[in-house]
N, C-alpha and C positions, 0 to 999 in steps of 0.2 A: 448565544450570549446575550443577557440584557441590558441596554444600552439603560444606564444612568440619568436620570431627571437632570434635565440641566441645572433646575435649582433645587436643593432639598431639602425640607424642614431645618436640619442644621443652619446650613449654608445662606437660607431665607433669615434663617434669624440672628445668625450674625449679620448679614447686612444690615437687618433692620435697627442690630444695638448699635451699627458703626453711624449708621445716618442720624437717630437719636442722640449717639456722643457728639458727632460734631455738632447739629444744631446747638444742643446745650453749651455745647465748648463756643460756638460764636458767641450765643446769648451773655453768656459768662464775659467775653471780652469786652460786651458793649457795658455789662452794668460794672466794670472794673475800671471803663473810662469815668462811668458817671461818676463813680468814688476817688479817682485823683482827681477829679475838677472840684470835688468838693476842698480838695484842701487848703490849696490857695484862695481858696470863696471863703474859708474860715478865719484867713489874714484878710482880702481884700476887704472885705464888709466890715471888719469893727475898725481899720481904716478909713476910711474912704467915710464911714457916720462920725468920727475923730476931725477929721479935717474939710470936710465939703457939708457941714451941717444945715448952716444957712443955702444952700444952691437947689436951684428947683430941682422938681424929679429925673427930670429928662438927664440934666448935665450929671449929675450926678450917677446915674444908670451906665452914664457913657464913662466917666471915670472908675464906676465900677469894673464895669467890662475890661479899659486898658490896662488897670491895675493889675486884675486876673490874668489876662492875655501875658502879661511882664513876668509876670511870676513863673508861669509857664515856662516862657519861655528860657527864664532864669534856670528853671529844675532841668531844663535841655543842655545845660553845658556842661554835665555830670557827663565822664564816661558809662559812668554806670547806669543814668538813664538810656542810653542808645542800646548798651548790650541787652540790660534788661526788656524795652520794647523787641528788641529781635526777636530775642526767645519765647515772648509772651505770641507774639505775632506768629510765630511758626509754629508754639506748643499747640496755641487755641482757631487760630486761624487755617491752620492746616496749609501756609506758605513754607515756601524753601530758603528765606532767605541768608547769605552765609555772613559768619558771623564778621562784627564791625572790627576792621583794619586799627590796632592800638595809635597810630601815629594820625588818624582823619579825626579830629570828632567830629564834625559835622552836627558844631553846634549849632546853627540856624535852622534846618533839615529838622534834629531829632524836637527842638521848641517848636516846631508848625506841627510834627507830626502828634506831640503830648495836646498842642491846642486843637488839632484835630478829633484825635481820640476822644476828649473830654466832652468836647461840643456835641459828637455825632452820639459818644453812649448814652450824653446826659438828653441828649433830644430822643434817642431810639426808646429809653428806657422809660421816659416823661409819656410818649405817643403809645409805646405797649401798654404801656400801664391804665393809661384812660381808654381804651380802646378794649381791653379786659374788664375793666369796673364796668363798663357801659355794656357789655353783651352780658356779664351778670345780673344787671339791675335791672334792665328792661323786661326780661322776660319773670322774674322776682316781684317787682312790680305788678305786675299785669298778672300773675297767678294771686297775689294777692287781694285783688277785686278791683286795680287799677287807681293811680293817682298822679298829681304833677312832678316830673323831677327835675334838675338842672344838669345836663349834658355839657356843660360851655353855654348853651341854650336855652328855655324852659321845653321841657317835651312832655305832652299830656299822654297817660296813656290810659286806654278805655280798659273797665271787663268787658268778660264775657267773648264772646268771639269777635267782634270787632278791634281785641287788643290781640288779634294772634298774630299779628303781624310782626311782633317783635321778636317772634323764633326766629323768620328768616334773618328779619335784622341782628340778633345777634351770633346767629352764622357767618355772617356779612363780617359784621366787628372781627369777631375770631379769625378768619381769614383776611383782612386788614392787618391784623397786629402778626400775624406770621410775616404776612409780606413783608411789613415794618423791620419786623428782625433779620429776615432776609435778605434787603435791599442794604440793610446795614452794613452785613453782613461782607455781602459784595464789594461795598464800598469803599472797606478798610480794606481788601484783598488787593482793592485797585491800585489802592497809593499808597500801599504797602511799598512796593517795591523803587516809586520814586523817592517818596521821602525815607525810608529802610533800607533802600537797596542803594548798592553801591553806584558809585556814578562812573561813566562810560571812561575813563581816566585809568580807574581802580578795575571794571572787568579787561580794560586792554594790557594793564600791568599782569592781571592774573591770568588771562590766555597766552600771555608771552611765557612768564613762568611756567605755564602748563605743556608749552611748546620746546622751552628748553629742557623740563623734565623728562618727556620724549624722546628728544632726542639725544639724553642721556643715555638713557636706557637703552635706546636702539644702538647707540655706540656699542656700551658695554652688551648685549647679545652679540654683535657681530661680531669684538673682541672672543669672549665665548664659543663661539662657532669657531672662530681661527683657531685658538689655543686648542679646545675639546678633540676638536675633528684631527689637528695635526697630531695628539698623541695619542688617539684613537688607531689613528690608519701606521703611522710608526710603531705603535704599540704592538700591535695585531701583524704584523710583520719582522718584528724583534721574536716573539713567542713563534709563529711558525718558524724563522731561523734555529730558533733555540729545541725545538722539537726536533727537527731536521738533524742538528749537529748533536745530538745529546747523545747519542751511540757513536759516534766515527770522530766526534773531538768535542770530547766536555768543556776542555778549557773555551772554543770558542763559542759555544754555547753557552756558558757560564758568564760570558761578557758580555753576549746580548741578552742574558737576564739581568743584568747591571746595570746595562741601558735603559731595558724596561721600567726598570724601577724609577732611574734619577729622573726618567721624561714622564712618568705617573708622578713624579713628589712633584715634579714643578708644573705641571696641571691642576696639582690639587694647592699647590703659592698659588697660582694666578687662579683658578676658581674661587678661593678663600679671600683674595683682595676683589675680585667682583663683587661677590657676596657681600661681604662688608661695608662696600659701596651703597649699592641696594637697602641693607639692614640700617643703617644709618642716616640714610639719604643729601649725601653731601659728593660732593665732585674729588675726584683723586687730586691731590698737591702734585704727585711727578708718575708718570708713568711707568708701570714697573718693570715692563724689556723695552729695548729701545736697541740702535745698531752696534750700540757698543756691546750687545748681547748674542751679535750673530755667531762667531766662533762655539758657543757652546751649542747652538741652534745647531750648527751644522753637524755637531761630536756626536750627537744623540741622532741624527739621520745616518749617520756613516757605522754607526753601531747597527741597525739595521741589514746592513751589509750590504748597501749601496755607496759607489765610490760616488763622492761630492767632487769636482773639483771648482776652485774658490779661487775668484782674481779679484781681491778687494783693495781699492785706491782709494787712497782721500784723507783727508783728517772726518772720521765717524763722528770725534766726541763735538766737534764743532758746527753739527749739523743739528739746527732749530727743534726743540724738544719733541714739539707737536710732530714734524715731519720724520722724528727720527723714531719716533713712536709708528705711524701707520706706516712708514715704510719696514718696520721690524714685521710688521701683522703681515703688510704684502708678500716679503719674503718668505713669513710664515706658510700662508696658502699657498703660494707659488710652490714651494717643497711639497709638502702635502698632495696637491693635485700631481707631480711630478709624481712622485712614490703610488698614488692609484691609479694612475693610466699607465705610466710606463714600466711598474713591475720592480720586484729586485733586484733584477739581472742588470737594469738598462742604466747607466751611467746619469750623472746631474751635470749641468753646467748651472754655474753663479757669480755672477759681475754685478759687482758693488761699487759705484766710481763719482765720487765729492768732489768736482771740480766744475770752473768757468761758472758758479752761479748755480748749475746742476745738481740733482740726483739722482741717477742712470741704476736701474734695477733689471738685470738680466735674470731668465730663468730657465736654461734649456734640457730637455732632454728627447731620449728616441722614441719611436713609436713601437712600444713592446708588439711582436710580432711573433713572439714563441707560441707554442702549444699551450692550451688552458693546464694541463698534466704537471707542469712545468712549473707551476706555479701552487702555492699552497691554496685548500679551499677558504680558509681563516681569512685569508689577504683577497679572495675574491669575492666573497661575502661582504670582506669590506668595503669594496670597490664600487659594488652592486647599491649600498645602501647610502651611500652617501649621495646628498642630491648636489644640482648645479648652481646653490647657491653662494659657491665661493670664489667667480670669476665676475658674479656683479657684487659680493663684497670688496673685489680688488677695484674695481672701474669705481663705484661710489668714493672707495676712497682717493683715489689717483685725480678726480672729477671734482673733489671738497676742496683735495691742495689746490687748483687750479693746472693739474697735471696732463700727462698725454701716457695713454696706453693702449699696448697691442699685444693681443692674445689671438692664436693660430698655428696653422702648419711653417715652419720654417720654410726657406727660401729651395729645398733640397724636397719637401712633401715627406721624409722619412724622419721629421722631428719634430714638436712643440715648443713653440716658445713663446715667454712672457716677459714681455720691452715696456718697462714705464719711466717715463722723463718726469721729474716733481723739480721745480722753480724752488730755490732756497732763501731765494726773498721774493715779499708780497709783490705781485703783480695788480694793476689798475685793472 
């Protein structure tokens, strides 16, 4: 096989148009400074000769300048000066910087950075430009049989070969005025982002935001994972029931296709209010199960045709939304993992209890111990595929409330069980 040119004719030559566009694209930014400083120079000057007519040059120079500099700084307290400098600065400069916050303007910032801009394009473009006249002239000159010219300077130049000197020199100039535009170039890039860029105030607000964004997100997957995986593994164990009983008792088979369904509809509620979350990108007003939803949680695992049995105390609907949200999710998983370790057959315990300040989440069941035969291949495939990420989704949450939880073998080694204590008010 033949290994590929690392660079190819193609691929050289788009580099070569991308380095061409940007230089042009800097050059571009510096001589678009030198044409907004011209325009306050077109107010400052017929002022400043109106009112300072009698004042020697000097003073006059200098009220020139502050007058400009005002002006400047005046065109700076435009919103739309800042966003426009962004955009110009990122289109032409090849910076990232993101766009200005509506409520900052940062009108002292964007006035330094217009009296910036102006100063450096109008200086880049003044020094490129005599820097290119003078590597044309010299050598123009001097092919024309040599004479005197004024550079800033006078420079005599000779014919004949005693004047070839000015090819290098105007090599020289030409690599001068590049530098020039390049250092320029640099320059704005530099303080671009002090005076454009947001100040450490506004990137700490926007990391914060970026971190609660986060960890929005990571909520609603773990939500997802809880909800998904519970009607997946119930699901997948309702159909092997219903397989199983479809010859020897339709009607009960017919009921765990019932189940099936109402626990797919309400997978696909709560998938569709995640989603919508996501699609929108705004935080949920109320949580859409909570413990006043556990009785149906439990109808749809007992269709399955596992006996649940349920010791629930308390007042539920009294229990803090937030907690009564992730403790819906815990129970959730806790069933869930119950139904893939321990099988069909094996019984559920579940203690719910809102009392003394507490909220006590039991989850016990046995250690399925039947034969693999015994059990449907659907349900063990499910079993098989599900990883162990939903016993540190229970502990992250239990860990947020400032809770206590324990997951392991029961006191007897022929059972698992999941004990979490959650505080119903804030603790220091």
């Amino acid at each position: 096989m033949l290994i590929p040119p690392r660079f190819t004719a193609d691929s050289r030559k788009a580099w070569l148009s991308s380095r061409l566009s940007s230089r042009l694209s800097s050059r571009l930014y510096a001589l678009l400074g030198a044409a907004v400083g011209l325009l306050p120079l077109a107010v400052a000057v017929p002022a400043v000769a109106a009112t300072a007519a009698g004042w020697p040059g000097p003073a006059r120079a200098v009220l020139l300048l502050v007058l400009w500099a005002a002006l400047c700084a005046a065109a700076g307290r435009s919103r739309f000066a800042r966003s426009a400098s962004v955009r110009l600065a990122n289109r032409l400069l090849g910076t990232a910087l993101p766009a200005p916050a509506p409520d900052r303007p940062h009108r002292l910032r964007t006035g330094a950075w217009l009296i910036l801009h102006a100063l450096l394009g109008g200086a880049s473009v003044a020094v490129s430009c005599l820097l290119l006249m003078a590597a044309v002239a010299l050598p123009a000159v001097w092919l024309r049989g040599g004479d005197r010219i004024t550079l800033l300077l006078p420079v005599d130049v000779a014919g004949g070969g005693s004047g070839a000197w000015t090819l290098p020199a105007a090599a020289l100039l030409l690599a001068l005025a590049y530098c020039a535009g390049t250092g320029t170039s640099a320059l704005f890039r530099r303080l671009a982002s002090p005076l454009l860029g947001p100040l450490p105030a506004e990137r700490l607000a926007a990391l914060e935001g970026q971190v609660r964004v986060l960890a929005q997100r990571n909520r609603l997957a773990q939500e997802l994972h809880d909800s998904i995986g519970h009607t997946l593994t119930a699901s997948t164990i309702q159909a092997a029931v219903a397989k199983e009983l479809m010859g020897t008792d339709p009607d009960a088979a017919r009921r765990a296709l019932t189940g099936l369904e109402e626990a797919s509809r309400a997978a696909m509620d709560d998938l569709d209010h995640v989603l919508g979350i996501l699609r929108e990108g705004r935080a949920p007003t109320s949580p859409p199960f909570s413990l006043t939803d556990l009785h149906a949680l439990v109808d749809r695992v007992r269709r399955t045709g596992t006996d649940v049995d349920t010791d629930i105390t308390g007042d539920l609907a009294a229990v803090p939304a937030t907690v009564s949200r992730e403790a819906y999710r815990i129970v959730q998983e806790g069933l869930t993992n119950a139904l893939r370790h321990g099988g069909r057959p094996t019984p559920i315990g579940l203690r719910v209890a809102a009392a003394g300040g507490w909220l006590e989440l039991e989850v016990a069941n046995r250690i399925n111990r039947i034969a693999p035969s015994m059990t449907h291949p659907l349900a063990d495939r499910a079993r098989r595929r599900r990883s162990g990420q939903g016993v540190t989704g229970i502990t992250d949450r239990v860990h947020l409330l400032r809770g206590e939880v324990s997951v392991g073998p029961d006191a007897s080694g022929t059972g698992w069980l999941l004990a979490v204590r959650i505080p119903l008010r804030s603790t220091p």
